[in-house]
C-alpha positions in Angstrom: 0.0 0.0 0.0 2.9 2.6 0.6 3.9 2.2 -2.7 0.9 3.8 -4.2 1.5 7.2 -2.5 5.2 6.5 -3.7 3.9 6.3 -7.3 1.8 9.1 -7.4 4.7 11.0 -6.4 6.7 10.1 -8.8 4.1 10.1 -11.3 3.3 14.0 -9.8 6.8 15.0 -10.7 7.3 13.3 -13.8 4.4 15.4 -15.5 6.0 18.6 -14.1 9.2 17.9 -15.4 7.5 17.2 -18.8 5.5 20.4 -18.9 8.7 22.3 -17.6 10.2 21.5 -21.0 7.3 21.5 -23.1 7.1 23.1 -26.7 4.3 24.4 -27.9 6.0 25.2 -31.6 8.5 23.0 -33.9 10.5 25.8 -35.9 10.7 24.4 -39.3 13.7 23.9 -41.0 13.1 27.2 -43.7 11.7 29.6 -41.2 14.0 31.9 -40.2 11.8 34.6 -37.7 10.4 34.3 -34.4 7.7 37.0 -33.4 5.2 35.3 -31.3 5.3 34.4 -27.5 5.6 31.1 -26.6 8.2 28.1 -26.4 9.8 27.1 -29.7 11.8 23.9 -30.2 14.5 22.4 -32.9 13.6 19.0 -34.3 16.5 18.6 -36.4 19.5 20.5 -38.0 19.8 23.4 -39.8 21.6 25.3 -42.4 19.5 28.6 -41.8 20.1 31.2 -39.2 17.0 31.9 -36.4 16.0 35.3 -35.7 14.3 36.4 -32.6 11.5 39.2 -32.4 9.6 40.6 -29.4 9.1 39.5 -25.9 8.7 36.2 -24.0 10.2 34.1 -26.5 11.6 30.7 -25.2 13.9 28.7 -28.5 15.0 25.7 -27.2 17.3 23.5 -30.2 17.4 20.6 -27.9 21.5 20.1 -28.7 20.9 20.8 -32.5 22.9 22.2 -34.5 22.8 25.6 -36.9 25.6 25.0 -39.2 26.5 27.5 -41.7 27.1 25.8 -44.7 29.3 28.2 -46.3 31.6 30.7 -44.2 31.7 33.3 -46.6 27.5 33.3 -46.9 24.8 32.2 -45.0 24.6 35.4 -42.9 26.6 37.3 -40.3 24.5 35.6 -37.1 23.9 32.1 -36.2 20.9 33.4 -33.7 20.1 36.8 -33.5 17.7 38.5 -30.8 15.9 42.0 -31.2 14.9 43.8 -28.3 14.0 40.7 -26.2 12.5 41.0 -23.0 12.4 37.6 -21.1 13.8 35.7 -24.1 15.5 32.7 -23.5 18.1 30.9 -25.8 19.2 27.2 -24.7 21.0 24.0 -25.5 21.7 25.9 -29.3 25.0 24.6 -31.1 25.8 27.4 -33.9 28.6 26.2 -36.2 30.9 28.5 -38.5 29.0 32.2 -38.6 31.0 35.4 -38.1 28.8 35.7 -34.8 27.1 33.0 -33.0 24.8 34.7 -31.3 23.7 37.8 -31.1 21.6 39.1 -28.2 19.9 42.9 -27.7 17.8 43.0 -24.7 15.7 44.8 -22.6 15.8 42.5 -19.2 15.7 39.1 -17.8 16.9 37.4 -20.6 19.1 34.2 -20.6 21.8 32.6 -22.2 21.7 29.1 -21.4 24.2 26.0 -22.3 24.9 27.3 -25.7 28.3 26.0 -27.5 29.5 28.2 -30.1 32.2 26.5 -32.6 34.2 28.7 -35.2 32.9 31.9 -35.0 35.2 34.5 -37.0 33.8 37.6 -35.4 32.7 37.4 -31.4 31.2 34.1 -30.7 28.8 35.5 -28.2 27.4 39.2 -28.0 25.0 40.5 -25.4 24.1 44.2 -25.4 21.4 46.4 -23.6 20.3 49.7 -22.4 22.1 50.1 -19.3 19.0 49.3 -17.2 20.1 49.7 -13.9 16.6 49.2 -11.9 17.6 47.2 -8.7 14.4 45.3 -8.9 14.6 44.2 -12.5 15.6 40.6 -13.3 19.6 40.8 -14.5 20.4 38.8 -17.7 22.4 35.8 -17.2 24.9 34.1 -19.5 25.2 30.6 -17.7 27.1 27.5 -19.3 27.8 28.2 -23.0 30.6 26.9 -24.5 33.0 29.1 -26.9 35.3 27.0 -28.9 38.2 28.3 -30.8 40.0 25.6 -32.3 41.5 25.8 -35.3 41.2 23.6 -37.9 42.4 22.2 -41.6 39.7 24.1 -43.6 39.7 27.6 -41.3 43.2 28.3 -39.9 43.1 32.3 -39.2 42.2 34.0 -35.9 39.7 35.8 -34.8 40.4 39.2 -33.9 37.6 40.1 -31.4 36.7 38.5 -27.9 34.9 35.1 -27.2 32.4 36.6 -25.2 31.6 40.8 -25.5 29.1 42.0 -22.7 27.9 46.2 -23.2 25.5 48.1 -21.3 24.1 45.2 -18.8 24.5 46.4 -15.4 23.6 43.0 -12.7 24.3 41.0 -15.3 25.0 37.2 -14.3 28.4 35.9 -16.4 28.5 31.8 -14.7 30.1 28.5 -15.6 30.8 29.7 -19.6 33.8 28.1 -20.9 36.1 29.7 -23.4 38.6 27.2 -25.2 41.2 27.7 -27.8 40.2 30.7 -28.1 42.8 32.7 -30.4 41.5 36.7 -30.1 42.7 39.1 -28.5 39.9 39.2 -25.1 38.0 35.8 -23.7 35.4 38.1 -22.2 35.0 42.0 -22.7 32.3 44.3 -20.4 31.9 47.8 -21.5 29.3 50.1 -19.2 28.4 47.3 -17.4 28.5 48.3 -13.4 27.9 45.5 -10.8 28.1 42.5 -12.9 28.8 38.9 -11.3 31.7 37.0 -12.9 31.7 33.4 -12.0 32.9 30.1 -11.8 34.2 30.7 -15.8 36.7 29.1 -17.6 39.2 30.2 -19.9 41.9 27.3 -21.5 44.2 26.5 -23.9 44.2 30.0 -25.7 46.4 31.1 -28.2 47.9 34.4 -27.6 45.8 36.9 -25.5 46.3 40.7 -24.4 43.5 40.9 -21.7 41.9 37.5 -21.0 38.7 39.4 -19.0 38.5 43.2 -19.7 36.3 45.9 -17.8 35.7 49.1 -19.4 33.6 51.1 -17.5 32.4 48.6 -15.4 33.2 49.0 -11.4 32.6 46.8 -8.5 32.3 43.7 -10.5 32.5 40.6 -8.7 35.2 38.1 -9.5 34.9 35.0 -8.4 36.1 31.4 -8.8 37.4 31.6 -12.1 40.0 30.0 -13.9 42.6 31.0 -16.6 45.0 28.3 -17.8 47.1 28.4 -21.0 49.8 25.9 -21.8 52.3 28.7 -22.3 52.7 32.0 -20.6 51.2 33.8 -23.2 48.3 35.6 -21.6 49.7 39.5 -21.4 47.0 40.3 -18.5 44.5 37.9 -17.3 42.2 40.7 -15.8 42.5 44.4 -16.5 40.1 47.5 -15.6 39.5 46.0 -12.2 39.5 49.1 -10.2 36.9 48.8 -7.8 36.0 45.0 -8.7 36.0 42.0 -5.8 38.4 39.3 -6.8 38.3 36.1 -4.8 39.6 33.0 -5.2 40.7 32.8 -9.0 43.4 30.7 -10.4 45.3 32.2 -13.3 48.2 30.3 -15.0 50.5 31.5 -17.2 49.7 35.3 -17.4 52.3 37.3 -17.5 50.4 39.9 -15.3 47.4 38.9 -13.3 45.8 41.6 -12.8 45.3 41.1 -9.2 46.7 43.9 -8.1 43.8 46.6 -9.7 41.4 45.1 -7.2 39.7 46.8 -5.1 39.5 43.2 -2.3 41.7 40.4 -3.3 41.2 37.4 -1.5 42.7 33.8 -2.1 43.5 34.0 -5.2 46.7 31.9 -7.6 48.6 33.1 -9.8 51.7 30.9 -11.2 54.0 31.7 -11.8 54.2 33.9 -9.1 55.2 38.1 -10.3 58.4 39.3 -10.0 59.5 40.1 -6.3 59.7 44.5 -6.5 
């Protein structure tokens, strides 16, 4: 008899689980824009890019794949958002466009466990209107994946960050990792006070001037993250941290931490260690 209880339970949660990650549209493989609120779903791969209009949008591609089938057409932007408030982007792969995604929003908008694979431009671009409301939900960027390899077919650099945050004050930068990345910035905040960086990682890169970069962007919050490059090739891991809060971060292999611009440094490795003055 106790089991019955037991499997109503578990009966109970499967059904919420289900609904949780329901879809109430499959986008089909030719259409291209989004307008309409609602949840919207990939069944498949595609070749053509997805663009996002208007407010509480939900796209989840369910680990597909938007692969641009040419690099020199196919568009500039894998997935491109306009003006979304409460638009959420998840579990998209975007393959070889200049930009992978491309995000303008208004608030509470999310970035969720998206991989980004040979962009030529910035992988990943969020932008917004400096909304600085203390009760409005903050974007969050949480778990994508920038990868930077080279290969056979595309060996040239990219020559702009992995990951380019402007005007998103509170915004929520968690668990991303950036690897092989071979621009000049992993992740790049412009007018962007009070933002929360972490738990990221940045590996393997090529040759980097400023790993994270803050421009206009005080009392960030840097925490738990981790730079590691094979060589000592990373000229600063952080720079423009006047004012931030830098606990607990491992850096390896950059020639200058950055350490030192912080406003409260607590716990935090750097190897090799700086010169002694």
């Amino acid at each position: 008899m106790r089991l019955i209880p037991i499997a109503g339970l578990a009966l109970a949660g499967l059904m919420l689980s289900t609904s949780a990650f329901a879809c109430d549209t499959i986008v089909p493989s030719q259409q291209i824009s989004i307008h309409g609120p609602g949840k919207y779903c990939l069944s498949a791969n595609r070749s053509l890019p997805i663009e996002i209009s208007g407010p509480d949008i939900e796209l989840d591609c369910r680990t597909r794949s938007i692969i641009n089938p040419s690099p020199n057409g196919g568009g500039p932007t894998g997935i491109r958002i306009n003006s979304g408030d409460k638009v959420i982007v998840r579990n998209c792969r975007v393959d070889g466009f200049p930009i992978g995604i491309d995000m303008n929003v208004q608030s509470n908008a999310q970035l969720l466990n998206n991989t980004v694979v040979r962009a030529q431009d910035v992988a990943i671009m969020v932008h917004g209107i400096n909304n600085n409301d203390p009760f409005a939900e903050p974007t969050r960027i949480v778990g994508n994946r920038v990868i930077g390899y080279p290969n056979p077919n595309d060996p040239s650099s990219s020559w702009a960050p992995a990951l380019r945050v402007v005007g998103l004050g509170r915004a929520v930068i968690s668990n991303n990792v950036v690897a092989g990345h071979r621009g000049p910035v992993g992740l790049e905040l412009v007018d962007s006070p009070d933002v929360q960086i972490t738990n990221n990682q940045f590996l393997d890169p090529a040759a980097v001037d400023r790993m994270i970069r803050l421009e206009q962007s005080p009392r960030a919050r840097v925490v738990h993250n981790t730079i590691m490059s094979r060589q000592q090739n990373v000229m600063f891991g952080l720079s423009g941290a006047s004012g931030a809060t830098c606990v607990e971060n491992v850096f390896i292999n950059t020639i200058h931490s950055g350490f030192s611009e912080c406003a409260v440094t607590r716990y935090n490795v750097e190897q090799p260690l700086p010169p002694a003055p």
